[in-house]
PDB file of N, H, CA, C and O in Angstrom:
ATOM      1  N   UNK A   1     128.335 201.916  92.684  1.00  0.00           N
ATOM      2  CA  UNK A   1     127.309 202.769  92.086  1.00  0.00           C
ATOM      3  C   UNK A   1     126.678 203.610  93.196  1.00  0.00           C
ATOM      4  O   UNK A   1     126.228 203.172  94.255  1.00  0.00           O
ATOM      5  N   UNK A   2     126.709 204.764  92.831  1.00  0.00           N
ATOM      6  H   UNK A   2     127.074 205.119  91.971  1.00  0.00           H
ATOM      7  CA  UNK A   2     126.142 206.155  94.183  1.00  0.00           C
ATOM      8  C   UNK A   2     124.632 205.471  94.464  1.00  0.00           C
ATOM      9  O   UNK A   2     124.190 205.258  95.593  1.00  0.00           O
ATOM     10  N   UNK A   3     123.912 205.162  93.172  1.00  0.00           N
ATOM     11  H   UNK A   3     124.272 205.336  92.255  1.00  0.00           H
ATOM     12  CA  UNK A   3     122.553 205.427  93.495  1.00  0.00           C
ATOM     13  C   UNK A   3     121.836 203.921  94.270  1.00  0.00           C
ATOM     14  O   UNK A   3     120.658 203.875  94.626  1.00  0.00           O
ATOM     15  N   UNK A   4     122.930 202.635  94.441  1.00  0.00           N
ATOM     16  H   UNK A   4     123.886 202.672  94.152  1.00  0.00           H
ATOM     17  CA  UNK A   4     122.562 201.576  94.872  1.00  0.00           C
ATOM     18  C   UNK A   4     123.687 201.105  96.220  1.00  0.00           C
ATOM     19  O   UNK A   4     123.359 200.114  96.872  1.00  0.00           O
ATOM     20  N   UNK A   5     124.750 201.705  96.526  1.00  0.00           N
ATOM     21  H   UNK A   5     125.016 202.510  95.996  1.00  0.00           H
ATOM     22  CA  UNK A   5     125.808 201.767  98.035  1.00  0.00           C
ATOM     23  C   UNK A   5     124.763 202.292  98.267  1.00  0.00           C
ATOM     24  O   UNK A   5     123.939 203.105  97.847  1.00  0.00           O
ATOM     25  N   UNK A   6     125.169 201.145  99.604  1.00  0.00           N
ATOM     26  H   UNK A   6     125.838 200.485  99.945  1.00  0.00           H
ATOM     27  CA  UNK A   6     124.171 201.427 100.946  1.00  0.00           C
ATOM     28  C   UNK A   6     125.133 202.242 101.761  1.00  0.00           C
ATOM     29  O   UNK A   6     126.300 202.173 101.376  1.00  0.00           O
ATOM     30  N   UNK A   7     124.858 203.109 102.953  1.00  0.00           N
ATOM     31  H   UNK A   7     123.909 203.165 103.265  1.00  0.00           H
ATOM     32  CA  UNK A   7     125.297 204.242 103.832  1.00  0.00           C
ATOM     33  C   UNK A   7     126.621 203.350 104.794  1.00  0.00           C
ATOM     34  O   UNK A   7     127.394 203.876 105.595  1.00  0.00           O
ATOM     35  N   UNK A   8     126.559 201.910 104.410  1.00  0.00           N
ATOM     36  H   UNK A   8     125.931 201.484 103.759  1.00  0.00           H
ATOM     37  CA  UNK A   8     128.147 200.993 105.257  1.00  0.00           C
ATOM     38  C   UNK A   8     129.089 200.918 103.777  1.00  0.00           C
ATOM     39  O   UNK A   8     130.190 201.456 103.662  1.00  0.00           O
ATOM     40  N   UNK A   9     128.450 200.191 102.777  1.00  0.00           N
ATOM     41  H   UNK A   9     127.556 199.754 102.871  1.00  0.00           H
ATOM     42  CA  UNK A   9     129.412 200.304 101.695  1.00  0.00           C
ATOM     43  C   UNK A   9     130.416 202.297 101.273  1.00  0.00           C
ATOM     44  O   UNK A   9     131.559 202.514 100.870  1.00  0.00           O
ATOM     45  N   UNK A  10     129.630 202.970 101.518  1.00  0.00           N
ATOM     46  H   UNK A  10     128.702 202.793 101.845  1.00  0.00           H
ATOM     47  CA  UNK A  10     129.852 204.140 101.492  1.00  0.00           C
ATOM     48  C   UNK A  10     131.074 204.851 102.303  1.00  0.00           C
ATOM     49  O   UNK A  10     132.024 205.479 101.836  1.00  0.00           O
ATOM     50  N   UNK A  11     130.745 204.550 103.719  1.00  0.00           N
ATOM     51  H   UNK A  11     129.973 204.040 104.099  1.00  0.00           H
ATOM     52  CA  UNK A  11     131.887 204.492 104.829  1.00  0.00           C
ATOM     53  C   UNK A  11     132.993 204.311 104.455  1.00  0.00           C
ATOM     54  O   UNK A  11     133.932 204.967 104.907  1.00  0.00           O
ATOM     55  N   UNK A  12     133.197 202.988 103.160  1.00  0.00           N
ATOM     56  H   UNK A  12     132.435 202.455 102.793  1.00  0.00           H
ATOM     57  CA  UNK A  12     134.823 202.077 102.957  1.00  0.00           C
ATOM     58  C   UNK A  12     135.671 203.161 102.048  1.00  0.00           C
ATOM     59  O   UNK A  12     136.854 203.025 101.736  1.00  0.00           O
ATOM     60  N   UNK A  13     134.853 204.220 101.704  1.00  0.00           N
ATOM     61  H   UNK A  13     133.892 204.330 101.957  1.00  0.00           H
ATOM     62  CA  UNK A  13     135.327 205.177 100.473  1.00  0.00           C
ATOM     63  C   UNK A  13     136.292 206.229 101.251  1.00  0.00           C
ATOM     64  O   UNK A  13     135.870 206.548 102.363  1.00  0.00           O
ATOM     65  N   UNK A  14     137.299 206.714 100.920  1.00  0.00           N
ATOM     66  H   UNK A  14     137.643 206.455 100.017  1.00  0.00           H
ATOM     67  CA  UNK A  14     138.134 207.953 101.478  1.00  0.00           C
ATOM     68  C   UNK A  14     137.375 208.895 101.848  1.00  0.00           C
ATOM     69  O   UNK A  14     136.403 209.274 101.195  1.00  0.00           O
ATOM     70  N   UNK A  15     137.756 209.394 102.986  1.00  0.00           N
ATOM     71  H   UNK A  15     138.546 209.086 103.517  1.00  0.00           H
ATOM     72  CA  UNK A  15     136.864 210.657 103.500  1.00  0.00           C
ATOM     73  C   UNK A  15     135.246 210.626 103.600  1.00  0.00           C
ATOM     74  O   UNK A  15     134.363 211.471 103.456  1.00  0.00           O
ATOM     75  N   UNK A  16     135.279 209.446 103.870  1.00  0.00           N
ATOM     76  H   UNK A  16     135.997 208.760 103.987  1.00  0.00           H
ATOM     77  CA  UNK A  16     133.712 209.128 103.966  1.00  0.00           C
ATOM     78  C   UNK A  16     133.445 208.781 105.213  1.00  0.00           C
ATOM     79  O   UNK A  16     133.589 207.573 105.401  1.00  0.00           O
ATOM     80  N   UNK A  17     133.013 209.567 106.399  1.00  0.00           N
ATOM     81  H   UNK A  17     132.896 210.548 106.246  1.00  0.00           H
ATOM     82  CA  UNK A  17     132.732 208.786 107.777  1.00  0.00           C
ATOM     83  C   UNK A  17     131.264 208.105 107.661  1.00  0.00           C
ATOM     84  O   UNK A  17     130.731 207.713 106.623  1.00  0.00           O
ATOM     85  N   UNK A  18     130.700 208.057 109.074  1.00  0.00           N
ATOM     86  H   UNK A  18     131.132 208.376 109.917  1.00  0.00           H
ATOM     87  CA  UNK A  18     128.976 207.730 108.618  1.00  0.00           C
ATOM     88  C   UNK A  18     128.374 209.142 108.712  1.00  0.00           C
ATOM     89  O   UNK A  18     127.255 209.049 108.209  1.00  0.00           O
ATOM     90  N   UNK A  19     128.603 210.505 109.150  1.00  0.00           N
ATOM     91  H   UNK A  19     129.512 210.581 109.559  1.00  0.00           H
ATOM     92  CA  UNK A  19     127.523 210.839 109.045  1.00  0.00           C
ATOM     93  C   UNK A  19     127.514 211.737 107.654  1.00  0.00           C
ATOM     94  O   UNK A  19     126.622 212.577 107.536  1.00  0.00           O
ATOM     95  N   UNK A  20     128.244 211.614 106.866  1.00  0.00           N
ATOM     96  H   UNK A  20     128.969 210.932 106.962  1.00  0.00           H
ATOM     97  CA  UNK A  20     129.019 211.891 105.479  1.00  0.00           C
ATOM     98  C   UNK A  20     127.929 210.550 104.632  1.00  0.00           C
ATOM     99  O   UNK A  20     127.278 210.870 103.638  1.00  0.00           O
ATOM    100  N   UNK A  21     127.890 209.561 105.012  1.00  0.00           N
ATOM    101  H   UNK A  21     128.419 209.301 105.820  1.00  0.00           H
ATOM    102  CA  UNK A  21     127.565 208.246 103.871  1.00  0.00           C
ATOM    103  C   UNK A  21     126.006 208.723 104.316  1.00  0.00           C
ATOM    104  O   UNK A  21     125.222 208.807 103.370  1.00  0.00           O
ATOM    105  N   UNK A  22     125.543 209.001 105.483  1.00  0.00           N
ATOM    106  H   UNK A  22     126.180 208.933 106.251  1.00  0.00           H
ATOM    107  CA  UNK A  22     124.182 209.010 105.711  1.00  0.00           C
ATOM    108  C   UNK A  22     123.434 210.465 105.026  1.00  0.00           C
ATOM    109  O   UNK A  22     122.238 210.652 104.801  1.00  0.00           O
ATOM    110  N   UNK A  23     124.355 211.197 104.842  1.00  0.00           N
ATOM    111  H   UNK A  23     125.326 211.045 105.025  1.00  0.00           H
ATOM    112  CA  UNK A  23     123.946 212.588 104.333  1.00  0.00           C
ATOM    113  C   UNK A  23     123.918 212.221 102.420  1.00  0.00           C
ATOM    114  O   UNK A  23     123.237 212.900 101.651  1.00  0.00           O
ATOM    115  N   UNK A  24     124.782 211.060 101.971  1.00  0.00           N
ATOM    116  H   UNK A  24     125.334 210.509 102.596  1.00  0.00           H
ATOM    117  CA  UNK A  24     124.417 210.837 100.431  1.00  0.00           C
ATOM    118  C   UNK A  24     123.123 210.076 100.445  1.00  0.00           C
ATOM    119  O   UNK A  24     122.180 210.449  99.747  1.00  0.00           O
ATOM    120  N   UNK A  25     123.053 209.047 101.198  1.00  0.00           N
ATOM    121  H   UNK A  25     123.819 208.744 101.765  1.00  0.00           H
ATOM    122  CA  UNK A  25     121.941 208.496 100.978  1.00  0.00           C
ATOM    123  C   UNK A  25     120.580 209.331 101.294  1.00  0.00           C
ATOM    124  O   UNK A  25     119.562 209.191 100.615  1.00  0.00           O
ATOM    125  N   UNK A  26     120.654 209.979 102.106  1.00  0.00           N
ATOM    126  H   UNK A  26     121.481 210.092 102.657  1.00  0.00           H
ATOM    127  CA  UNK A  26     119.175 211.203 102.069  1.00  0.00           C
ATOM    128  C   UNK A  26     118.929 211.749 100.787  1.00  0.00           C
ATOM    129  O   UNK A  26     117.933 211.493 100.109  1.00  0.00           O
ATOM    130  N   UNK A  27     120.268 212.848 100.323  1.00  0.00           N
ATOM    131  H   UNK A  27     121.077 213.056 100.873  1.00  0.00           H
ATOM    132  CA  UNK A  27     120.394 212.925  99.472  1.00  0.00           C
ATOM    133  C   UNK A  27     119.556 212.091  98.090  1.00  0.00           C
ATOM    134  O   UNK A  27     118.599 212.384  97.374  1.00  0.00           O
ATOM    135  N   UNK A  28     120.520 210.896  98.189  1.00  0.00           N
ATOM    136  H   UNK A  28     121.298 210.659  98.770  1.00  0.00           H
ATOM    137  CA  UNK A  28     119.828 210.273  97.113  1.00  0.00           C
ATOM    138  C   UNK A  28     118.355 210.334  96.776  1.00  0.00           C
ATOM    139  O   UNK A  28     117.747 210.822  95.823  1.00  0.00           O
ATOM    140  N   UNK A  29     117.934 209.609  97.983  1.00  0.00           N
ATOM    141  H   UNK A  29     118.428 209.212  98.757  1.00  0.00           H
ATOM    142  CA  UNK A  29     116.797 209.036  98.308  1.00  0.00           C
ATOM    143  C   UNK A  29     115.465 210.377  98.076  1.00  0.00           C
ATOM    144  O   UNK A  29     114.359 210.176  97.575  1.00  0.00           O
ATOM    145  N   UNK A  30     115.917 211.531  98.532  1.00  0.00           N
ATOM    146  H   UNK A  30     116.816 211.695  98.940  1.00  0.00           H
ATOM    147  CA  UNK A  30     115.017 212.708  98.025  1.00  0.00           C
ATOM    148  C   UNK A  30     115.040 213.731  96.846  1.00  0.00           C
ATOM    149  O   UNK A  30     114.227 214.587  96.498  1.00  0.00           O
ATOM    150  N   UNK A  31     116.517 213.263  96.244  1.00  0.00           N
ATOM    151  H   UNK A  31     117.178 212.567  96.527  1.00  0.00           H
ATOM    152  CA  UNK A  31     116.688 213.893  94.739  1.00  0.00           C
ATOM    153  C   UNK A  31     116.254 212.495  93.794  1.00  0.00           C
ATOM    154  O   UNK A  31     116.526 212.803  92.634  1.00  0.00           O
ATOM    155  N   UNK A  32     115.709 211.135  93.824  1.00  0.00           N
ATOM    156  H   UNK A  32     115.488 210.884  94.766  1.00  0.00           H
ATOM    157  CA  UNK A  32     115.595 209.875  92.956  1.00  0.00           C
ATOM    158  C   UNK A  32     116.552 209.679  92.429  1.00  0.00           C
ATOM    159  O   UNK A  32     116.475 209.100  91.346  1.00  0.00           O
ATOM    160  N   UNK A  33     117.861 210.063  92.940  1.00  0.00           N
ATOM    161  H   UNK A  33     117.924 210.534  93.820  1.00  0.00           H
ATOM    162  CA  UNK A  33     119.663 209.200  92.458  1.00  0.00           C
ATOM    163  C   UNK A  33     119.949 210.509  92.307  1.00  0.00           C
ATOM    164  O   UNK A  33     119.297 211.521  92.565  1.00  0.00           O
ATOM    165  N   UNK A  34     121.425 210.273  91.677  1.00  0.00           N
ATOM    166  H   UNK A  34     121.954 209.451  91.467  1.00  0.00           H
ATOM    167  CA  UNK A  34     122.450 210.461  91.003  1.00  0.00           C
ATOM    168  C   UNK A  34     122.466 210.634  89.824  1.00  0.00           C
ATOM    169  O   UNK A  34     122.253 209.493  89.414  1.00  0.00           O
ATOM    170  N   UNK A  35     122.588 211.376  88.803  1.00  0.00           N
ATOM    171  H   UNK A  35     122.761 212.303  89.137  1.00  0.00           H
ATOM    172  CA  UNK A  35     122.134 211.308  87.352  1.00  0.00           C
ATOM    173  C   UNK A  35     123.976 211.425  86.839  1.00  0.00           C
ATOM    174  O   UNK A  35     124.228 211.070  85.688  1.00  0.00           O
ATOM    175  N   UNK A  36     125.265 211.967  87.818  1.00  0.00           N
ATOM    176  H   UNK A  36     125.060 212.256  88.753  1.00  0.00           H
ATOM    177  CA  UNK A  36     126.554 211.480  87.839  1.00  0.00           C
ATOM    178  C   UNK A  36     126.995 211.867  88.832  1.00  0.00           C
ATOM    179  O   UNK A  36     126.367 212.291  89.802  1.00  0.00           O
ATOM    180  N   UNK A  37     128.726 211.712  88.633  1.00  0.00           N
ATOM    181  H   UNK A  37     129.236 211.368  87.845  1.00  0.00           H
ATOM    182  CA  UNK A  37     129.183 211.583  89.565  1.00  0.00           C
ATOM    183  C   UNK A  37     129.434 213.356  90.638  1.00  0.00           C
ATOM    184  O   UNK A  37     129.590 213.713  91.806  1.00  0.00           O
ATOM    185  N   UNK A  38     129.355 213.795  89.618  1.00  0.00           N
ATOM    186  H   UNK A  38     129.228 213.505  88.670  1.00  0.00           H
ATOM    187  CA  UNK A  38     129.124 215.363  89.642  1.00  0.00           C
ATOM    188  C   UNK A  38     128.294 216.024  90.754  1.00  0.00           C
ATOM    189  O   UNK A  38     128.492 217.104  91.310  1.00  0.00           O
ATOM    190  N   UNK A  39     127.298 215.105  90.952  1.00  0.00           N
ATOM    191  H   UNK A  39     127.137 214.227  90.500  1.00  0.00           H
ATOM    192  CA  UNK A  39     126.377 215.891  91.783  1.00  0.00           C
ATOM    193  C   UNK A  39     126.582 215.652  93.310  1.00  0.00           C
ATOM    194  O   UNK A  39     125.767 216.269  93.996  1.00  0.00           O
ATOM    195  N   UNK A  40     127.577 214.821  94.072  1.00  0.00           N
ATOM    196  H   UNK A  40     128.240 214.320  93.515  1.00  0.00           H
ATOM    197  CA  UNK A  40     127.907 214.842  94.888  1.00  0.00           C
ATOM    198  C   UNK A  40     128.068 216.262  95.734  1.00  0.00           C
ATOM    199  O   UNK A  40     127.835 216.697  96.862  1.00  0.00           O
ATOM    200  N   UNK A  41     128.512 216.621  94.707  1.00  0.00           N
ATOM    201  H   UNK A  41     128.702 216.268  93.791  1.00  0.00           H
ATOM    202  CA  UNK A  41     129.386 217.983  95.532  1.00  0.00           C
ATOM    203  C   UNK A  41     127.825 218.875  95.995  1.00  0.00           C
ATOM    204  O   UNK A  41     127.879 219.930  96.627  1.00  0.00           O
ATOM    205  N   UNK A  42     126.489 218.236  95.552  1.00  0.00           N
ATOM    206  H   UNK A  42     126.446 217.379  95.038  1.00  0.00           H
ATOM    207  CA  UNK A  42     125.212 219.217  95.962  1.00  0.00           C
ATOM    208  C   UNK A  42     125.147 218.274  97.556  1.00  0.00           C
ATOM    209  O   UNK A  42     124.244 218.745  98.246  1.00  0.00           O
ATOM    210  N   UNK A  43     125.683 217.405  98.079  1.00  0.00           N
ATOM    211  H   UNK A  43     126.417 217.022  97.518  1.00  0.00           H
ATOM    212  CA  UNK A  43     125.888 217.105  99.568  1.00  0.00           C
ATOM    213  C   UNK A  43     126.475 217.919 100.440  1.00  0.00           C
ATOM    214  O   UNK A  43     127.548 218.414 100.092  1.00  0.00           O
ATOM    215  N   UNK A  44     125.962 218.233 101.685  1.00  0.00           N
ATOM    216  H   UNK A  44     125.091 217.832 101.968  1.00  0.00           H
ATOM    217  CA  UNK A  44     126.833 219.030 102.071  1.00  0.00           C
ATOM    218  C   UNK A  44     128.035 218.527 102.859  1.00  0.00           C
ATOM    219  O   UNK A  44     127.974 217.420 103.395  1.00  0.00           O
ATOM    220  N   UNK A  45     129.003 219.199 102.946  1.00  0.00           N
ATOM    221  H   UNK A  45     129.053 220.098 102.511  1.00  0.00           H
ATOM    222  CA  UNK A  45     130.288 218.399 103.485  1.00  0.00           C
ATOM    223  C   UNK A  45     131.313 218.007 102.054  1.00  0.00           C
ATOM    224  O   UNK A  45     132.506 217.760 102.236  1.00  0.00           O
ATOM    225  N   UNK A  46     130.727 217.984 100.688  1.00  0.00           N
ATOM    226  H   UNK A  46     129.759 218.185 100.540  1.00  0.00           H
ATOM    227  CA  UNK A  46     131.233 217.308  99.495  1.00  0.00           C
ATOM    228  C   UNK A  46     131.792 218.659  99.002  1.00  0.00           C
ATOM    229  O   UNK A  46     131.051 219.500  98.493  1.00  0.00           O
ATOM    230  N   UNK A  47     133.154 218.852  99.169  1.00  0.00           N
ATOM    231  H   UNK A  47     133.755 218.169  99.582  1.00  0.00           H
ATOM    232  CA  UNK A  47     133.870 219.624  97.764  1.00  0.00           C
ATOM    233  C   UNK A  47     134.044 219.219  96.380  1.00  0.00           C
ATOM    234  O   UNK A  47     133.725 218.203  95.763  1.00  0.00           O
ATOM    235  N   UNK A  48     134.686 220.378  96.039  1.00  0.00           N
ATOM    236  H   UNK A  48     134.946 221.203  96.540  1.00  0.00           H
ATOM    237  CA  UNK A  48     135.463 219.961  94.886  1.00  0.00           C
ATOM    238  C   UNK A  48     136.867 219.081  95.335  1.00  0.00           C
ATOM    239  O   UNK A  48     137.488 218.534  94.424  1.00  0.00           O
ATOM    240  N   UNK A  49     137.219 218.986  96.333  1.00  0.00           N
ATOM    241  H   UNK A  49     136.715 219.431  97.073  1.00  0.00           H
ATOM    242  CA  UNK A  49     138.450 218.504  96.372  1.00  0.00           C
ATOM    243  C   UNK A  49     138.000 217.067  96.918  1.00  0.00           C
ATOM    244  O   UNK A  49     138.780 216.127  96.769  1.00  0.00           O
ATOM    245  N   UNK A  50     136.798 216.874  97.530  1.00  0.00           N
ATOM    246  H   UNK A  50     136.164 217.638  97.651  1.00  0.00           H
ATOM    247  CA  UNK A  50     137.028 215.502  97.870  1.00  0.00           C
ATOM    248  C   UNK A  50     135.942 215.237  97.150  1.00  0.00           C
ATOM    249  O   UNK A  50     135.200 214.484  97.781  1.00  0.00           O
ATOM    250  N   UNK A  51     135.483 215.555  96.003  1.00  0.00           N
ATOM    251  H   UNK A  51     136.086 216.167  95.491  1.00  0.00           H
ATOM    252  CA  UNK A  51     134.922 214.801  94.869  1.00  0.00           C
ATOM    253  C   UNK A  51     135.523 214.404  94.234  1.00  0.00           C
ATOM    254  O   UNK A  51     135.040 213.585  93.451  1.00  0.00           O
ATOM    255  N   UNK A  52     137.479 214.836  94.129  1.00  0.00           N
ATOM    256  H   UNK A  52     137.871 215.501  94.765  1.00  0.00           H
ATOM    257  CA  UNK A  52     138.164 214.426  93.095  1.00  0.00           C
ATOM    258  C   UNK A  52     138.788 213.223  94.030  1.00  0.00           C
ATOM    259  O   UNK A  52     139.037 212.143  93.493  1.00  0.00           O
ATOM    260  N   UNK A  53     138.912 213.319  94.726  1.00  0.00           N
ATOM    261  H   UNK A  53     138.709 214.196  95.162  1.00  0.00           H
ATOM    262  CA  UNK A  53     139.776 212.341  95.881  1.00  0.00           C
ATOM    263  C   UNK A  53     138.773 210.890  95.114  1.00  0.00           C
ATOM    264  O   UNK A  53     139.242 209.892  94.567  1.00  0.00           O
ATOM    265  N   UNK A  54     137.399 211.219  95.315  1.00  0.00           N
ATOM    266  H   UNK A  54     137.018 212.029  95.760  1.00  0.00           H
ATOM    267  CA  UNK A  54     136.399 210.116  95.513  1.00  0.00           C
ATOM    268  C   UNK A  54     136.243 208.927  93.936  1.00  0.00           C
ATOM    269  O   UNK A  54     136.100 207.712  93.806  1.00  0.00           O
ATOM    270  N   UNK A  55     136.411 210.488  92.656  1.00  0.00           N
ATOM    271  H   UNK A  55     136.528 211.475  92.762  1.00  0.00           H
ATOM    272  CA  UNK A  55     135.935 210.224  91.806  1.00  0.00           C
ATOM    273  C   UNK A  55     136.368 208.809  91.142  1.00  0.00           C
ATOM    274  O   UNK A  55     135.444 208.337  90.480  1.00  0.00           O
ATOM    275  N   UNK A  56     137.838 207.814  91.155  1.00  0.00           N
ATOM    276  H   UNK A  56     138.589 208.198  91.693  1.00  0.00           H
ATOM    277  CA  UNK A  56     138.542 207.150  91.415  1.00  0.00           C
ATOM    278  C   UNK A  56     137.333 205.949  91.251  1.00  0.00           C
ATOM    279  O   UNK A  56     137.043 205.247  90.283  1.00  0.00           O
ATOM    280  N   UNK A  57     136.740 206.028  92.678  1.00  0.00           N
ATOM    281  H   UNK A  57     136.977 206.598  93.465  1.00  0.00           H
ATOM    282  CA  UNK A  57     135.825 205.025  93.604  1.00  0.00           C
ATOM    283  C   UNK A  57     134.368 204.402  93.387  1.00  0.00           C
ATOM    284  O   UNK A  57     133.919 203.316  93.754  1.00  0.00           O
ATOM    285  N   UNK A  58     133.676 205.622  92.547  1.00  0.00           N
ATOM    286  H   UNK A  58     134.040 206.505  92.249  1.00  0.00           H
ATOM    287  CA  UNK A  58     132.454 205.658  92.369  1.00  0.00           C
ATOM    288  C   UNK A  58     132.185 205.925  90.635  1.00  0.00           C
ATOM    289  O   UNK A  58     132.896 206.044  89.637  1.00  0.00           O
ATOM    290  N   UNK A  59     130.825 205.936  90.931  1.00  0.00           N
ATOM    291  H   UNK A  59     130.248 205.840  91.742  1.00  0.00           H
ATOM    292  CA  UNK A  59     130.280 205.597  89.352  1.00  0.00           C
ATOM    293  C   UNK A  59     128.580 205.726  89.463  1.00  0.00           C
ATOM    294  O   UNK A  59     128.039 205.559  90.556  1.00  0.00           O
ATOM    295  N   UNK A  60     127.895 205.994  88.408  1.00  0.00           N
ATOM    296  H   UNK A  60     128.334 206.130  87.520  1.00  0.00           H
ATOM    297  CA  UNK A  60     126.532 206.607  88.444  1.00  0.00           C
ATOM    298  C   UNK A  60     125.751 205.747  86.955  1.00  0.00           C
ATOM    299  O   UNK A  60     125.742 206.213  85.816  1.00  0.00           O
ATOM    300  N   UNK A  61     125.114 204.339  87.412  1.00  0.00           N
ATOM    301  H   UNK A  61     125.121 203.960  88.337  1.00  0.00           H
ATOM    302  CA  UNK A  61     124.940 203.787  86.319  1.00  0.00           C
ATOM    303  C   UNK A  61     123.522 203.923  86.320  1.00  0.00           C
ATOM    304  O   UNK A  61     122.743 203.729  87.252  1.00  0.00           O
ATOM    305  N   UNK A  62     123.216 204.400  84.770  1.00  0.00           N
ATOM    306  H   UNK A  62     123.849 204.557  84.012  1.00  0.00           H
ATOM    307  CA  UNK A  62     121.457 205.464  84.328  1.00  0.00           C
ATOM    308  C   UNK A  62     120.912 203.876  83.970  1.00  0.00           C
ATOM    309  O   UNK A  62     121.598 202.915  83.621  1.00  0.00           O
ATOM    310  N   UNK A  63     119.187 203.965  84.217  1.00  0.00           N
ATOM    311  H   UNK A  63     118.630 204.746  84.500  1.00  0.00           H
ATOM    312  CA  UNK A  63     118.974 202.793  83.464  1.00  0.00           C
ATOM    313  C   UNK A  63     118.948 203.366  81.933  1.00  0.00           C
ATOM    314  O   UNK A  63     118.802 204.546  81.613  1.00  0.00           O
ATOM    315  N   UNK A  64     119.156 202.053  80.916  1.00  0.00           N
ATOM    316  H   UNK A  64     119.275 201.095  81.176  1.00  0.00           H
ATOM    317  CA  UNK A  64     119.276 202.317  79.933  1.00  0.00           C
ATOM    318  C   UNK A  64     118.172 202.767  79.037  1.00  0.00           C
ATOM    319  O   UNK A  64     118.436 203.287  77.953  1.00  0.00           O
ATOM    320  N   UNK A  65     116.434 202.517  79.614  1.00  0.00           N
ATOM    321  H   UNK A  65     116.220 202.095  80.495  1.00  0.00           H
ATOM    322  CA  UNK A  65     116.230 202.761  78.508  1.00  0.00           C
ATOM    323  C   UNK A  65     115.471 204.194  79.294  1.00  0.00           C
ATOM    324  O   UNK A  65     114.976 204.902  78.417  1.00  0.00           O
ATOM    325  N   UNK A  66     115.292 204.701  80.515  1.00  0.00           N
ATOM    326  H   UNK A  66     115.695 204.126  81.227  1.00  0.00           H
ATOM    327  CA  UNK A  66     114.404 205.781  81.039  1.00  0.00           C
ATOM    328  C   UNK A  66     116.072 207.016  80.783  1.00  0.00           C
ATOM    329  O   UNK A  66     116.036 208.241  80.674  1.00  0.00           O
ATOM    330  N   UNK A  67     116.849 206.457  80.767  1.00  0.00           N
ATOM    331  H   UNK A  67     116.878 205.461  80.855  1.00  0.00           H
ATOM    332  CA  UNK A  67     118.647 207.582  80.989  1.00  0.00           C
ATOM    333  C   UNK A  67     118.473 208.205  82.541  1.00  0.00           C
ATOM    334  O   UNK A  67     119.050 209.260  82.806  1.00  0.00           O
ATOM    335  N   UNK A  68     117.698 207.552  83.516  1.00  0.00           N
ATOM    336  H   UNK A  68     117.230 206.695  83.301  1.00  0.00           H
ATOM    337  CA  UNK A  68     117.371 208.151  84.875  1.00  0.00           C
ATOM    338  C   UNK A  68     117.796 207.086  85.536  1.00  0.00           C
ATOM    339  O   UNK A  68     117.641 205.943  85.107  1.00  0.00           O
ATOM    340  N   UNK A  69     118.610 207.488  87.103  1.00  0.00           N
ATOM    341  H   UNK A  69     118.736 208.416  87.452  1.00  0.00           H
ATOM    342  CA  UNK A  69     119.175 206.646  87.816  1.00  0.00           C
ATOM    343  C   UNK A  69     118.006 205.795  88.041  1.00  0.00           C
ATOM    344  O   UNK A  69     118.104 204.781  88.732  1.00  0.00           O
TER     345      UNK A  69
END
């Protein structure tokens, strides 16, 4: 799950170094998650091509009753 991998679980993903895992978790952490998997690509360093590489790997689970990461 984007919005709960920590910046080492992140690393284990294709094309993910650390300063790639440390740039989602900022990310995260100043947008309040992930709302899907989609929004990666607003990281910088994140294409379209290695969002599809990734998409495989990851997952964006909303709580159920707010629909907000």
């Amino acid at each position: 799950d984007l919005n709960r991998a920590s910046a080492s679980q992140l690393e284990t993903l294709p094309g993910i170094g650390p300063a790639l895992a440390r740039r989602i978790v900022v990310y995260r952490d100043s947008a309040g998650g992930f709302g899907g998997v989609h929004e990666l690509v607003r990281v910088r360093g994140i294409g379209p091509a290695l969002l599809e590489k990734l998409r495989p790997y990851v997952r964006v689970e909303l709580d159920r009753v707010s629909g907000r990461p």
